[in-house]
mmCIF file of the C-alpha atoms, coordinates in Angstrom:
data_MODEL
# 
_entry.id   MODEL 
# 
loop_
_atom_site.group_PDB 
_atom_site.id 
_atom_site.type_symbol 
_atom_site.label_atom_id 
_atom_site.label_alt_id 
_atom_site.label_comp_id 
_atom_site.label_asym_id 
_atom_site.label_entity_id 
_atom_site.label_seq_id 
_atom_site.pdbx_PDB_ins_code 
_atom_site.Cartn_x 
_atom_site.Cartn_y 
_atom_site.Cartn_z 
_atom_site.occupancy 
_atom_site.B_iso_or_equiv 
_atom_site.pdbx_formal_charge 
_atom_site.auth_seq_id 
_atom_site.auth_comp_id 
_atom_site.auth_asym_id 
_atom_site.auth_atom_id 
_atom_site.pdbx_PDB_model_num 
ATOM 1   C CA . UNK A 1 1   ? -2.241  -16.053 -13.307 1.00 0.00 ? 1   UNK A CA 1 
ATOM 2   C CA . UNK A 1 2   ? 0.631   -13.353 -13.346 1.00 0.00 ? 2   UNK A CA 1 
ATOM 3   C CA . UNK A 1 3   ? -1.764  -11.021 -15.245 1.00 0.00 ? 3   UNK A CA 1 
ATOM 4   C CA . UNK A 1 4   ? -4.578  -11.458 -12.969 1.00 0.00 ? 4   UNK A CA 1 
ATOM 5   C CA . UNK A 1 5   ? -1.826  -11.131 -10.011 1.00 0.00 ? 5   UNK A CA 1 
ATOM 6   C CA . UNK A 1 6   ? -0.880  -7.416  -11.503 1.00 0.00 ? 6   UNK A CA 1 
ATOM 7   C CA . UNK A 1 7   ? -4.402  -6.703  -12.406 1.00 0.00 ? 7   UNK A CA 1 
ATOM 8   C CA . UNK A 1 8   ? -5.520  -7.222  -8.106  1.00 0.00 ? 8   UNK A CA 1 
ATOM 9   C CA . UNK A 1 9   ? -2.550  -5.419  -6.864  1.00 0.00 ? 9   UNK A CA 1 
ATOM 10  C CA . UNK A 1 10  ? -3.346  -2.119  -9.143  1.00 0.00 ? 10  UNK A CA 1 
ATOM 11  C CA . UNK A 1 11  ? -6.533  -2.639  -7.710  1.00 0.00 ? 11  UNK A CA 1 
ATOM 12  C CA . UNK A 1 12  ? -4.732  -2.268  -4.302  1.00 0.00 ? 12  UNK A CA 1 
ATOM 13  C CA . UNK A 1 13  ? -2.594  0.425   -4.882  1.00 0.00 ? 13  UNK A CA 1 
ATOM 14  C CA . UNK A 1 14  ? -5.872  3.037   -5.501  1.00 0.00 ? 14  UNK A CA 1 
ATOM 15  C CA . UNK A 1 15  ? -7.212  1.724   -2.313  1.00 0.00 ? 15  UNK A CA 1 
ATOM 16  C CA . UNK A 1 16  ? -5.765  3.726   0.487   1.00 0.00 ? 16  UNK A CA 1 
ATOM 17  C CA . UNK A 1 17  ? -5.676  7.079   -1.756  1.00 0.00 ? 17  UNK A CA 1 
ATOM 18  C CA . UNK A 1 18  ? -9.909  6.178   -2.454  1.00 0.00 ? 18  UNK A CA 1 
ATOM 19  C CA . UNK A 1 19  ? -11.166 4.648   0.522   1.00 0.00 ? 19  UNK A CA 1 
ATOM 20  C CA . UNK A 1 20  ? -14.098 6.126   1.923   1.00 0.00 ? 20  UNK A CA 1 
ATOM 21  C CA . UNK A 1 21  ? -15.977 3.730   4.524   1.00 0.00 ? 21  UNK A CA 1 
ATOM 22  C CA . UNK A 1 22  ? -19.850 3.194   3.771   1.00 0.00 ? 22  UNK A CA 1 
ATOM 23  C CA . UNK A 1 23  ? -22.662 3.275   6.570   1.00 0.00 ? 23  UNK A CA 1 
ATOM 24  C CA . UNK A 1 24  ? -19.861 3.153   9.103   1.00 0.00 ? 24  UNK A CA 1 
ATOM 25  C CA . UNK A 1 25  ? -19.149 5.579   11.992  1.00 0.00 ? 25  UNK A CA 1 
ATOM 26  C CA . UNK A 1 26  ? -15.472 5.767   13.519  1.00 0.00 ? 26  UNK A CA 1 
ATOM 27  C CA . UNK A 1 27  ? -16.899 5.185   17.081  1.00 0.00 ? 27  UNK A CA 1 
ATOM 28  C CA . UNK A 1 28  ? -18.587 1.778   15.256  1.00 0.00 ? 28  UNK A CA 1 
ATOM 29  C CA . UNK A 1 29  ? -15.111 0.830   14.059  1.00 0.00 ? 29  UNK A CA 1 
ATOM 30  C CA . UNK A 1 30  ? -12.216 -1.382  16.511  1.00 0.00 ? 30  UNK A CA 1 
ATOM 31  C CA . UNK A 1 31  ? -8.737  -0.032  16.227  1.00 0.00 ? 31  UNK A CA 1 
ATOM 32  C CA . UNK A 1 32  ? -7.326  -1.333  12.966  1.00 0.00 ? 32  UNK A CA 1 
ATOM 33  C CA . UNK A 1 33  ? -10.014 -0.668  11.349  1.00 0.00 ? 33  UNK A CA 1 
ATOM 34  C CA . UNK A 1 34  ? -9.949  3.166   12.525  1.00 0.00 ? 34  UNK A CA 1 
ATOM 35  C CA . UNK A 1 35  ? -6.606  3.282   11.535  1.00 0.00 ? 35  UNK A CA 1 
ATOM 36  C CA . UNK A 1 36  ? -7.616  2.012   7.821   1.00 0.00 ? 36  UNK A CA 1 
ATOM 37  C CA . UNK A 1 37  ? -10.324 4.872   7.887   1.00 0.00 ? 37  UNK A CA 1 
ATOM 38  C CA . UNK A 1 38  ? -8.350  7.757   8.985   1.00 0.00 ? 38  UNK A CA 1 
ATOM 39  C CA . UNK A 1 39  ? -5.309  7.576   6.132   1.00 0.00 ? 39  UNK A CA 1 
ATOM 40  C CA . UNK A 1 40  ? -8.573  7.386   4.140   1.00 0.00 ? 40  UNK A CA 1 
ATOM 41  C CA . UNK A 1 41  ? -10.466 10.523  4.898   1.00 0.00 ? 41  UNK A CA 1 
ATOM 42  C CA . UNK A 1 42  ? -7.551  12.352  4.671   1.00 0.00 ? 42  UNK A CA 1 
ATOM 43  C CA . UNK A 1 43  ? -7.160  11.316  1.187   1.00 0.00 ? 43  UNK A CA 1 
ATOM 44  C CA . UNK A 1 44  ? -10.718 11.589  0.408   1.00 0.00 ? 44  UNK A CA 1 
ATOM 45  C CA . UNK A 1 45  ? -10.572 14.739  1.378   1.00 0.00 ? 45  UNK A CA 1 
ATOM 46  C CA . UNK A 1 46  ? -8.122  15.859  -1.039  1.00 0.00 ? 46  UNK A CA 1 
ATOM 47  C CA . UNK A 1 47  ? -9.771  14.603  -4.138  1.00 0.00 ? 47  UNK A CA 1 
ATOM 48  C CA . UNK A 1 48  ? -12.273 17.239  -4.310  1.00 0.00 ? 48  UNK A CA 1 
ATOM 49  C CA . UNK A 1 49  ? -9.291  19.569  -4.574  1.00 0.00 ? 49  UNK A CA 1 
ATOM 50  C CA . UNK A 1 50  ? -8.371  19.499  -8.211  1.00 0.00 ? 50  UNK A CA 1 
ATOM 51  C CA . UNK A 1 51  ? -5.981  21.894  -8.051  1.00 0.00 ? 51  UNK A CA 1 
ATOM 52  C CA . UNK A 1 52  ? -4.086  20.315  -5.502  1.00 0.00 ? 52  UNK A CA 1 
ATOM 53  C CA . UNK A 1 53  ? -3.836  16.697  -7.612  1.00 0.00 ? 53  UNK A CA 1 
ATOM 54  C CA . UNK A 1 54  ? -2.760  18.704  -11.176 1.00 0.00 ? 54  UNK A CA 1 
ATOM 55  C CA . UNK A 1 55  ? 0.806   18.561  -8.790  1.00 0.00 ? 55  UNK A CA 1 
ATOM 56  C CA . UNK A 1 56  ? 1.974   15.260  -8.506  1.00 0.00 ? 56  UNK A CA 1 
ATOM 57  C CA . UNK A 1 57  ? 4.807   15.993  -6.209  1.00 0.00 ? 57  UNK A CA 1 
ATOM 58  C CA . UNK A 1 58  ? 2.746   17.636  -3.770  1.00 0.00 ? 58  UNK A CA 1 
ATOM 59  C CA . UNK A 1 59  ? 0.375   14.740  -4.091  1.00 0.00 ? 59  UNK A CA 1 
ATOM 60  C CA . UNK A 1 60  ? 2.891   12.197  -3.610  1.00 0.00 ? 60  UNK A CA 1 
ATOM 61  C CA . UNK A 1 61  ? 4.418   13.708  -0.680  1.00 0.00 ? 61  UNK A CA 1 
ATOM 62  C CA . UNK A 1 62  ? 0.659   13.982  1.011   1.00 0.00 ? 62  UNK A CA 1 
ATOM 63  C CA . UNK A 1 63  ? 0.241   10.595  0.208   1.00 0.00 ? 63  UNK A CA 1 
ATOM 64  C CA . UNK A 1 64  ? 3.595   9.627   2.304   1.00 0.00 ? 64  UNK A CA 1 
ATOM 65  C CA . UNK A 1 65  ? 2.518   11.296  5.102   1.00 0.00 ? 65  UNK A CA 1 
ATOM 66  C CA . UNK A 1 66  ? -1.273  10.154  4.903   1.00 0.00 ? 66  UNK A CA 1 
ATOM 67  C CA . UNK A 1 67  ? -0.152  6.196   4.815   1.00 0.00 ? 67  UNK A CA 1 
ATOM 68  C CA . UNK A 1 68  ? 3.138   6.587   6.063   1.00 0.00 ? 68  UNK A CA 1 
ATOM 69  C CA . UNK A 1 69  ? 1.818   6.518   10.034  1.00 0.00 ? 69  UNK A CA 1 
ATOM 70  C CA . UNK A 1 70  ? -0.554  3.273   8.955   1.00 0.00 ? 70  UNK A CA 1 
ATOM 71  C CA . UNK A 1 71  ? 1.994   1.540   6.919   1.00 0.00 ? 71  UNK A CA 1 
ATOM 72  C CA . UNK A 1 72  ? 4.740   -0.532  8.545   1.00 0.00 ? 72  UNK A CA 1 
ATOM 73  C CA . UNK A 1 73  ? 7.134   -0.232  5.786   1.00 0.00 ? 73  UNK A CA 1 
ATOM 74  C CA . UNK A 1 74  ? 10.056  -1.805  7.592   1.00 0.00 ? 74  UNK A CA 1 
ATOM 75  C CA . UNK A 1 75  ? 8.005   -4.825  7.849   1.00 0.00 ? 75  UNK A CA 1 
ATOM 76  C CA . UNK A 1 76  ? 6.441   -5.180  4.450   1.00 0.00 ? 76  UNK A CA 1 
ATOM 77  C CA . UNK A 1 77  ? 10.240  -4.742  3.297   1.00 0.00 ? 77  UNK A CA 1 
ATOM 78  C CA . UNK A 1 78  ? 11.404  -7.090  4.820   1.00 0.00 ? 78  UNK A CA 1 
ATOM 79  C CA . UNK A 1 79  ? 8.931   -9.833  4.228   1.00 0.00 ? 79  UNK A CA 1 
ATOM 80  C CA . UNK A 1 80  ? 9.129   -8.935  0.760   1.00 0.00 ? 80  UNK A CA 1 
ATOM 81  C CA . UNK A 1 81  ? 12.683  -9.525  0.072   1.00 0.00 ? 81  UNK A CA 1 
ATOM 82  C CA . UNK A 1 82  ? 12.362  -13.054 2.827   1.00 0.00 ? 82  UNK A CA 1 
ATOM 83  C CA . UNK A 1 83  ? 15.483  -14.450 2.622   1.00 0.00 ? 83  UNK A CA 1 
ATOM 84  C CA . UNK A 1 84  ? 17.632  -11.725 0.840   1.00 0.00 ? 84  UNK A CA 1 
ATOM 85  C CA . UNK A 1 85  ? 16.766  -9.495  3.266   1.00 0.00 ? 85  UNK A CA 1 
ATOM 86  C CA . UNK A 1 86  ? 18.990  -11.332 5.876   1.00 0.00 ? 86  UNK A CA 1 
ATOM 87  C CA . UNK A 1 87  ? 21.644  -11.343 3.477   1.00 0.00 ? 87  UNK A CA 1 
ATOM 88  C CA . UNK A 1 88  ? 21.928  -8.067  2.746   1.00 0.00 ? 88  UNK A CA 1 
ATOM 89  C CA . UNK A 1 89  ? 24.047  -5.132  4.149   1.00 0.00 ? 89  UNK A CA 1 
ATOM 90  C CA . UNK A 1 90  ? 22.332  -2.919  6.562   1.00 0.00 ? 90  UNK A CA 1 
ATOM 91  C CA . UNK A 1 91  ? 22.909  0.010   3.803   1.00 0.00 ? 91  UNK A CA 1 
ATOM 92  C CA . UNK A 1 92  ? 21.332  -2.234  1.094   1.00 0.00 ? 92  UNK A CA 1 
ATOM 93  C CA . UNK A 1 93  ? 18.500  -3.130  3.593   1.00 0.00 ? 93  UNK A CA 1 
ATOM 94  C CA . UNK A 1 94  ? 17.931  0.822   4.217   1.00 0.00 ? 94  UNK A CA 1 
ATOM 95  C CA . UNK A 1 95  ? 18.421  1.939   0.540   1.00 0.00 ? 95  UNK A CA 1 
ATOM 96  C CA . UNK A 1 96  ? 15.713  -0.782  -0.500  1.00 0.00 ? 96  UNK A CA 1 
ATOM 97  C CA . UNK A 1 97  ? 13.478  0.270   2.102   1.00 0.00 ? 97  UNK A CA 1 
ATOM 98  C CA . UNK A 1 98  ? 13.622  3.953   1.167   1.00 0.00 ? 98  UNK A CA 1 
ATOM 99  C CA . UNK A 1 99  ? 12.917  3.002   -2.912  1.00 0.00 ? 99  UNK A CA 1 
ATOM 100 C CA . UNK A 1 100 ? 10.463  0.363   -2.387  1.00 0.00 ? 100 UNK A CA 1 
ATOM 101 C CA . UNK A 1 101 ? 8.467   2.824   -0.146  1.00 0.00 ? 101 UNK A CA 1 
ATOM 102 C CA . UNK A 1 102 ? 8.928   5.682   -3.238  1.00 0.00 ? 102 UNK A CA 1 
ATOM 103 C CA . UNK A 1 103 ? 7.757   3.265   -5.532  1.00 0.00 ? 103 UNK A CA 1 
ATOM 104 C CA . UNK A 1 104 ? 4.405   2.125   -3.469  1.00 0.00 ? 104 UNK A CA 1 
ATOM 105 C CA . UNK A 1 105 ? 3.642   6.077   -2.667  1.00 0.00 ? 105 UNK A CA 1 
ATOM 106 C CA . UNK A 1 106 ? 3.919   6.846   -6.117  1.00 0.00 ? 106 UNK A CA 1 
ATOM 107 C CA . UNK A 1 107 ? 2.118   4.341   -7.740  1.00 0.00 ? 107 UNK A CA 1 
ATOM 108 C CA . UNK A 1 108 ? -0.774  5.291   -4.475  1.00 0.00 ? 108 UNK A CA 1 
ATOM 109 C CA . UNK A 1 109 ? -0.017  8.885   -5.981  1.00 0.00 ? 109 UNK A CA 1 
ATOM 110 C CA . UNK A 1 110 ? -0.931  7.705   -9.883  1.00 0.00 ? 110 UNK A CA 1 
ATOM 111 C CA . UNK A 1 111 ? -3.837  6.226   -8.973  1.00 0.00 ? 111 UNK A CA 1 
ATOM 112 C CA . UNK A 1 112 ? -4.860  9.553   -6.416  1.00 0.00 ? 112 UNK A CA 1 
ATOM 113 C CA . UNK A 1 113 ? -5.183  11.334  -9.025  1.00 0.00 ? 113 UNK A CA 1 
ATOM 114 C CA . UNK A 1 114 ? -6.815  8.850   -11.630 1.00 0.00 ? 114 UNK A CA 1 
ATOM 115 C CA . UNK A 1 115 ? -9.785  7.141   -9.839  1.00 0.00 ? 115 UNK A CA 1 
ATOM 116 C CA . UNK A 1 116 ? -12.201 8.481   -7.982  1.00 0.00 ? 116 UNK A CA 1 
ATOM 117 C CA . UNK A 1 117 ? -15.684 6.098   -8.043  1.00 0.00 ? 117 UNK A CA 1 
ATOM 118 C CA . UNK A 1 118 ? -14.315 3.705   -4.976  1.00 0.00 ? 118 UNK A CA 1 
ATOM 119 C CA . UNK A 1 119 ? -16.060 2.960   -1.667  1.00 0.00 ? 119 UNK A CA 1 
ATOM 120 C CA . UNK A 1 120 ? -15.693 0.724   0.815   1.00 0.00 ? 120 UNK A CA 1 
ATOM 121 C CA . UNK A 1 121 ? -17.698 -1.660  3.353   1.00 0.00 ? 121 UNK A CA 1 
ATOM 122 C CA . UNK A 1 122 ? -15.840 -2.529  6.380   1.00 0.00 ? 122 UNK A CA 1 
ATOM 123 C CA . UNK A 1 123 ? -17.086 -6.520  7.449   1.00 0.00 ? 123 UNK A CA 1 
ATOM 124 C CA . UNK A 1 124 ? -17.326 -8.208  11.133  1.00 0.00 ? 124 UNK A CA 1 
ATOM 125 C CA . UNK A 1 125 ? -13.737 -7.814  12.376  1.00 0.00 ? 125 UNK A CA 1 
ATOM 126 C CA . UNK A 1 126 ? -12.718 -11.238 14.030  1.00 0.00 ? 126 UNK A CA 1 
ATOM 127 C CA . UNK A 1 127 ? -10.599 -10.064 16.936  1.00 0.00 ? 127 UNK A CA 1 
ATOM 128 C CA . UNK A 1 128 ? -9.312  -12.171 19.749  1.00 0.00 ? 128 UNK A CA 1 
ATOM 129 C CA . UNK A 1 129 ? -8.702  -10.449 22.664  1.00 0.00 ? 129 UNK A CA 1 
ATOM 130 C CA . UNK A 1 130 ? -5.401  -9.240  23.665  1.00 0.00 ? 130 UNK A CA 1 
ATOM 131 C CA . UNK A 1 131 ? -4.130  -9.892  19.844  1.00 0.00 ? 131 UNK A CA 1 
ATOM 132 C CA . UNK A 1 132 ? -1.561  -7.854  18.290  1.00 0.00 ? 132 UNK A CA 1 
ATOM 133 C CA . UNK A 1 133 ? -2.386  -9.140  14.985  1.00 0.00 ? 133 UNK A CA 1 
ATOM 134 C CA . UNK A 1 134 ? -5.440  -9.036  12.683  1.00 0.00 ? 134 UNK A CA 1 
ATOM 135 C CA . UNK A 1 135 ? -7.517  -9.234  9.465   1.00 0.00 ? 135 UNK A CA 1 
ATOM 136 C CA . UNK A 1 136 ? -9.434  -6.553  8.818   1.00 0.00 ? 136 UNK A CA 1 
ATOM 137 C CA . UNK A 1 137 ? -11.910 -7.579  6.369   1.00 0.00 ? 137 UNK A CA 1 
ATOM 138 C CA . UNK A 1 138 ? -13.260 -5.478  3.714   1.00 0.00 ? 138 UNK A CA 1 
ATOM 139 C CA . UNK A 1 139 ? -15.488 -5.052  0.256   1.00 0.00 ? 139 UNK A CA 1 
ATOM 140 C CA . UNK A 1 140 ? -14.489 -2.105  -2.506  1.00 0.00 ? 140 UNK A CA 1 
ATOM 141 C CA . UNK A 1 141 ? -17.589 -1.188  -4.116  1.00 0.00 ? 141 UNK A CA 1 
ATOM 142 C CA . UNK A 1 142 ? -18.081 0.286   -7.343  1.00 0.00 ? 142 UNK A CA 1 
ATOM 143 C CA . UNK A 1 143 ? -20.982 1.262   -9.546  1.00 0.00 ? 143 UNK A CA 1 
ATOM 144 C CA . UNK A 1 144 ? -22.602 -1.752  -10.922 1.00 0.00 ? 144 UNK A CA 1 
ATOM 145 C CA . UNK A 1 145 ? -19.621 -4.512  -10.388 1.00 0.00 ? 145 UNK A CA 1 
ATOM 146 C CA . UNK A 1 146 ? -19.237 -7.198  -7.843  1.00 0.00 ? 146 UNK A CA 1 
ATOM 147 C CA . UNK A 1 147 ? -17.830 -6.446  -4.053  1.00 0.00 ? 147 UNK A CA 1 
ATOM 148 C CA . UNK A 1 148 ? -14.122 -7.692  -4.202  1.00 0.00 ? 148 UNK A CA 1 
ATOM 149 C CA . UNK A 1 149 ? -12.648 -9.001  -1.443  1.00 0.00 ? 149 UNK A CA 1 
ATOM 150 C CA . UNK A 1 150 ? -9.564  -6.656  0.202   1.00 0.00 ? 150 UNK A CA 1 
ATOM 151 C CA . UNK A 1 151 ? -7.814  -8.145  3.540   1.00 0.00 ? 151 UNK A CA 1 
ATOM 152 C CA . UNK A 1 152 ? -5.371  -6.013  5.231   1.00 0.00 ? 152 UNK A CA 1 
ATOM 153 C CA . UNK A 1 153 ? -3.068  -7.739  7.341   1.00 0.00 ? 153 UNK A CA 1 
ATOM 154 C CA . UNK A 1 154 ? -2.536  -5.574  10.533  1.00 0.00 ? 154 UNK A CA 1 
ATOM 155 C CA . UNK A 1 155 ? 0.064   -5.415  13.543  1.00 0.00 ? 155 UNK A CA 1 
ATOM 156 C CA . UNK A 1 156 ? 0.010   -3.299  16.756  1.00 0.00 ? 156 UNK A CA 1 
ATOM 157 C CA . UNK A 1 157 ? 3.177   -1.732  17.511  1.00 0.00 ? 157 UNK A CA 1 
ATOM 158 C CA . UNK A 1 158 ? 4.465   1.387   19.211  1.00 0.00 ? 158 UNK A CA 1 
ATOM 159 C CA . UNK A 1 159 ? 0.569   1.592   20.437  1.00 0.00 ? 159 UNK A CA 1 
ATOM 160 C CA . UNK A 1 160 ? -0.549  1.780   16.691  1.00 0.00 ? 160 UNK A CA 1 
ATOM 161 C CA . UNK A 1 161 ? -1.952  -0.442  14.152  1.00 0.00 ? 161 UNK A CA 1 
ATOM 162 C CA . UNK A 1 162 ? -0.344  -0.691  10.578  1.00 0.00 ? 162 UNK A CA 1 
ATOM 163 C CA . UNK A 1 163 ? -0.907  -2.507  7.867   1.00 0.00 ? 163 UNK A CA 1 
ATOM 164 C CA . UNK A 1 164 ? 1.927   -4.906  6.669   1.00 0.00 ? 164 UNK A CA 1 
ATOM 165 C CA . UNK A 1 165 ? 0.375   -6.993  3.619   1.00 0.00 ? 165 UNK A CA 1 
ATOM 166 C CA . UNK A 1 166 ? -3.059  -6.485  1.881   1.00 0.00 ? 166 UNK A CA 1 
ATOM 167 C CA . UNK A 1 167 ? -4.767  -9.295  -0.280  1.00 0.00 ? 167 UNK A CA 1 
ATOM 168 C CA . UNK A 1 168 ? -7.063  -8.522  -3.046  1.00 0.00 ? 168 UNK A CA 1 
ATOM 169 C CA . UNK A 1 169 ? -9.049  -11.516 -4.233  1.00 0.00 ? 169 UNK A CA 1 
ATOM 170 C CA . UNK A 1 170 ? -6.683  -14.034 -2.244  1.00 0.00 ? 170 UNK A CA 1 
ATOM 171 C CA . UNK A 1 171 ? -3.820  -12.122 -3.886  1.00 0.00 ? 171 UNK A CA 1 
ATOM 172 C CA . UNK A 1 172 ? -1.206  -10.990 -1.639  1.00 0.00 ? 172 UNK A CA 1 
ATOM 173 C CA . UNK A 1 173 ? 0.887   -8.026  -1.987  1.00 0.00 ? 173 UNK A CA 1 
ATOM 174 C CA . UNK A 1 174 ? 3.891   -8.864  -0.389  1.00 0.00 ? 174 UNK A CA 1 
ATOM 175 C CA . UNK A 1 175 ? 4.028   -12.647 -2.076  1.00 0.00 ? 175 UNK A CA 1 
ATOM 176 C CA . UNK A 1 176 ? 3.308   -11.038 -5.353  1.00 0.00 ? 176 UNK A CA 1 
ATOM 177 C CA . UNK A 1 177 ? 6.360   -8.917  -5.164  1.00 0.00 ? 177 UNK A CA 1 
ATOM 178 C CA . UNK A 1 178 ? 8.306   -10.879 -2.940  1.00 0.00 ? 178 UNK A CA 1 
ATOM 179 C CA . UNK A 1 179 ? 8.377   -13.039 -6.299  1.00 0.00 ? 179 UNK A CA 1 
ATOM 180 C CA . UNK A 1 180 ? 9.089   -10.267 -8.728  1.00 0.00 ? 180 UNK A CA 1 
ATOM 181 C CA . UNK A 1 181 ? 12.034  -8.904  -7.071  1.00 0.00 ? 181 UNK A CA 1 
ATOM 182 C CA . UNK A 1 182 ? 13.899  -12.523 -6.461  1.00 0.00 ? 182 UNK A CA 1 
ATOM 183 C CA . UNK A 1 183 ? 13.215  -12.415 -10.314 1.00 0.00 ? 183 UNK A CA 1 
ATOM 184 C CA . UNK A 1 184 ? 15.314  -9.675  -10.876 1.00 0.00 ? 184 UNK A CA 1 
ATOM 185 C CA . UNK A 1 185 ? 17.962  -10.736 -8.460  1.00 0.00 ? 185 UNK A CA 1 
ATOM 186 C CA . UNK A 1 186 ? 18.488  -13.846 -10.453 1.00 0.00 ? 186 UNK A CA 1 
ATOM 187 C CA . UNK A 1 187 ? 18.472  -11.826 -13.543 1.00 0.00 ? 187 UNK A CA 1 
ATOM 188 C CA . UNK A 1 188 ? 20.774  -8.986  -12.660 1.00 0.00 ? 188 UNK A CA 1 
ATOM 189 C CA . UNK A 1 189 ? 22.986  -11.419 -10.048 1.00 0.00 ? 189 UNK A CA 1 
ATOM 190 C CA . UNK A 1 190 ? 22.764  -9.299  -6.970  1.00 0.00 ? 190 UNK A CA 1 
ATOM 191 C CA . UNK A 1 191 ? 20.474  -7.164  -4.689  1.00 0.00 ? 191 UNK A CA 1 
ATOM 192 C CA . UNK A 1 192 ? 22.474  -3.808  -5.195  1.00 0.00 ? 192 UNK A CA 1 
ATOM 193 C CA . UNK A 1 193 ? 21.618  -3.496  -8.637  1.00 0.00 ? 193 UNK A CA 1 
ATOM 194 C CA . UNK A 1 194 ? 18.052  -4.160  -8.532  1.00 0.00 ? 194 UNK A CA 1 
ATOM 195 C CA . UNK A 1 195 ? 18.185  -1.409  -5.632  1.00 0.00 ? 195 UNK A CA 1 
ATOM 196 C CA . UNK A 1 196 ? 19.682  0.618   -8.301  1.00 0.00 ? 196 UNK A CA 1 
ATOM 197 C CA . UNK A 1 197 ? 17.765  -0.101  -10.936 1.00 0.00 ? 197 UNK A CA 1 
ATOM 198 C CA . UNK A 1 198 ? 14.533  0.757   -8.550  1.00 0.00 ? 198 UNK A CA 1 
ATOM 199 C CA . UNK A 1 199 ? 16.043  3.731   -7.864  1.00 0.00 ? 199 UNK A CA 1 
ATOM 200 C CA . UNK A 1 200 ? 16.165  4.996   -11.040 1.00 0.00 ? 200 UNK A CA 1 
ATOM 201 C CA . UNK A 1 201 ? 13.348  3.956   -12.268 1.00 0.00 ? 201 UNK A CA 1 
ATOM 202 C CA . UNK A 1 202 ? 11.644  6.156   -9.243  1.00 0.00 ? 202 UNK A CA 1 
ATOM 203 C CA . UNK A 1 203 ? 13.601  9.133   -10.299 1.00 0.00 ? 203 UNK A CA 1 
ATOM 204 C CA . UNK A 1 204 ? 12.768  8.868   -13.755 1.00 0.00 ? 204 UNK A CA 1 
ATOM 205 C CA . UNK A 1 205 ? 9.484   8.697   -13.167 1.00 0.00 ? 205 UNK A CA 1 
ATOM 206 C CA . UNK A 1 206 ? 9.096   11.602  -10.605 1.00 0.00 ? 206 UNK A CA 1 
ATOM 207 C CA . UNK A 1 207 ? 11.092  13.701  -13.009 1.00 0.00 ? 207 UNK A CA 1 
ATOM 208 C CA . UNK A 1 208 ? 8.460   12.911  -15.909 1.00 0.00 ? 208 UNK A CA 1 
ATOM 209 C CA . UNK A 1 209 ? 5.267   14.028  -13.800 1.00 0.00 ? 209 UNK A CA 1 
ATOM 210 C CA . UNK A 1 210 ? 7.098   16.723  -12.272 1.00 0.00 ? 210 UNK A CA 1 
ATOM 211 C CA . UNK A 1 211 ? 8.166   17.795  -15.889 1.00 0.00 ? 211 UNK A CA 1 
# 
């Protein structure tokens, strides 16, 4: 199960650098789901550029400020640490915040310039009235495979919807590593040094594609 748990959340990560929304016009689409197809055109944009994706800093710091205005990062953050998140120090909760976010734009980043053959159908968007909360349904497509199934969970705030969870296949991303990082907190016996050892892990790896 833990293998096919990694295996659905790679598949997420390429998602919102490879989006590209089939037989679907933005004035067809509701809200969240216009929100999920503008971080994607900017992105799909880029990939014909292959110039521009030989750099991965300057691709990683795109793909920050592609997702970055769709993504509520404070949120996933929190809901993936759960209960060590109220138990940490406001420093520890920024300082996690600031490397988990490095490590989910550079792993978008990876797979930016890695994959290209994705496209997406957007399904009927189930949306009460009034709600500041949704599922916005969708199907990756790729030559010759079976649709899979990718869910973004989505919350209006500040007059904008973000995405705070996404679930490939059933599989969620924040319960996938809300479970590997209470792992590592029982294994290295506190919070601040799996924020450290995140940390450099993302600076390691920066400095090797930047090398």
């Amino acid at each position: 199960m833990k293998t096919k748990q990694f295996s659905a959340l790679g598949l997420f990560i390429v998602l919102f650098s490879l989006l590209t929304a089939t037989g679907a016009k933005a004035s067809d689409l509701l809200p969240p789901q216009q929100a999920i197809q503008e971080a994607s055109d900017k992105l799909q944009q880029k990939l014909q550029d292959k110039a521009f994706s030989q750099n991965f800093a300057q691709v990683a710091q795109f793909v920050d400020q592609a997702i970055n205005p769709h993504t509520d990062f404070d949120k996933i953050s929190e809901l993936v640490l759960g209960k060590l998140w109220n138990s940490a120090s406001s420093d520890e909760q920024t300082r996690f915040k600031r490397e988990f976010q490095t490590l989910l734009v550079r792993t978008y980043s990876r797979a930016f310039v890695e994959f290209k053959d994705w496209t997406v159908r957007f399904l009927p968007l189930e949306m009460a009235s009034g709600s500041n909360k949704v599922v916005v349904k969708t199907e990756v497509l790729q030559p010759g495979l079976q649709p899979i199934s990718v869910n973004y969970r989505m919350l209006l705030a500040n007059g904008g919807w973000k995405a705070y969870d996404i679930m490939i296949e059933g599989v969620s991303l924040v319960t996938n590593y809300r479970s590997t990082f209470s792992n590592e907190v029982k294994t290295k016996g506190s919070l601040a040094a799996v924020i450290d050892g995140l940390a450099k892990r993302n600076a390691e790896a920066l400095a090797a594609k930047n090398s």
